[in-house]
C-alpha positions, 0 to 999 in steps of 0.5 A: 398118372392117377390111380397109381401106388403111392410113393410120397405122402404127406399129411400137414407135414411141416419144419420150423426153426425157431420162429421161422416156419421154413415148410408150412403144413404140406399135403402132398401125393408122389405116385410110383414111378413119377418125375416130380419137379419141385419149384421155387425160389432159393430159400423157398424150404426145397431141401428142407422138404428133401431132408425130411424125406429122406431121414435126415432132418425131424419134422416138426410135425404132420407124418410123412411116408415114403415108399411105405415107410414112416419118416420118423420111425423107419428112416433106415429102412427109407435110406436104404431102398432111396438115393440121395444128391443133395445140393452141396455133397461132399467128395474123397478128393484122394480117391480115384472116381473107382475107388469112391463109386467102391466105397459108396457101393460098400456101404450098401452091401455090395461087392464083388462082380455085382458092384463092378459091373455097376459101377463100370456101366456108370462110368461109361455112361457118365462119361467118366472111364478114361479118368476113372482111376484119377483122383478126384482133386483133379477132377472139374465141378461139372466132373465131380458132379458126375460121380455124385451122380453116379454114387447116387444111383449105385444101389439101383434105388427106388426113390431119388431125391435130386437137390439141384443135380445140373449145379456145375454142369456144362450144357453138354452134361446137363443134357446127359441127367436129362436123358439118364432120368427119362431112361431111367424114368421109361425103363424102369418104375424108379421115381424121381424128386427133383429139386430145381429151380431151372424151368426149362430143365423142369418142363423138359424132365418131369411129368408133375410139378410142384411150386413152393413159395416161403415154405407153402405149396402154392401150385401143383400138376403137370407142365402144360396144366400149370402153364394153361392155367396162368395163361402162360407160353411156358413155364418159366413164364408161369412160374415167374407169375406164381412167384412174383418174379416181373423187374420193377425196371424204374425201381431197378434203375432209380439210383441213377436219378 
């Protein structure tokens, strides 16, 4: 997808805490209309990355744009055209799903049919309409996750940051974001940042990866390049060999001894 209008960009972007460098200078390109996966391990500076992105965290240092705008001067302006799930969002658990997916839709100015009509198509899509007036303490992990999900893309937004959306989910459900990203992805130029650390969901959805290991980008590019290039069968197995991931099994079982 080369060539193409640049969504993300970053220059020696970086976050510390303390003495921790939780994301080490990060050069990294998004193209419009791109599903990027970023890979790797719990702790690895995924959300941390994700934060800064999307306004919510100061850099330490480096700049970053996003959708045109700068990160540290323009954050209203990206968290108004962007979604954001992250990775432990929280609910109104005495709202019905409807009442929720209204709230959130007022907080980007909409009302009305407009908002209506959104949020019933979301609704549908989700599965969700025959619990939509419910409240949302009655609702499963896997069901909660799909009004995140949908609070999410209510505003149509340009740009969607993912941080783990198949968490909770069923096979069945997990398979649904699957398909509403490609949909989404195909219909329209809407780009997608996906945190995960789910190979298959990643080799299955996104069109760019890119592997993160204590707070350092160490690989970049499509599935089947990356997997090509660590003489790989998958990407799981790939990532595995990026990240270090082989058992040491005599290790594992030496406590027996």
């Amino acid at each position: 997808m080369s060539g193409g209008q640049s969504e993300i960009t970053t220059r020696a972007l970086r976050k510390n805490f303390g003495d921790i460098k939780a994301v080490k200078p990060l050069d990294l390109r998004v193209e419009r209309g791109t599903t990027f996966g970023y890979l790797g391990p719990n702790g690895a500076g995924k959300t941390t990355t994700v934060r800064m992105l999307s306004g919510l965290l100061r850099p330490t240092g480096g700049s970053a744009t996003v959708c045109g705008f700068d990160i540290a001067e323009q954050r209203n302006r990206i968290k108004a055209i962007t979604g954001l799930l992250p990775e432990a969002p929280g609910l109104y658990s005495k709202l019905s799903a409807y009442e929720f997916l209204e709230f959130i839709g007022a907080l980007y100015d909409l009302s009305g049919e407009k908002l209506n009509r959104r949020i019933n198509r979301l609704l549908n899509l989700l599965d969700l309409t025959e619990r939509q007036n419910d409240l949302l303490e009655s609702y499963s992990s896997g069901m909660k996750q799909k009004v995140l999900i949908a609070s999410t893309l209510i505003h149509e937004p340009r740009l969607v940051f993912l941080d783990e959306p198949t968490a909770r989910l069923d096979p069945a459900a997990s398979a649904l974001v699957k398909e509403i990203i490609n949909a989404l992805a195909e219909e329209t130029d809407t780009t997608f940042f996906i945190c995960t650390h789910l190979t298959d969901f990643a080799e299955d959805v996104c069109d760019v990866i890119g592997i993160l290991v204590e707070g350092e980008l160490v690989e970049l590019g499509p599935p089947k390049e990356i997997i090509e290039r660590t003489e790989s069968d998958d990407l799981e197995e790939a990532y595995l060999k990026i990240v270090g991931g082989k058992i040491d099994r005599k290790r594992l079982l030496s406590w027996r001894e």
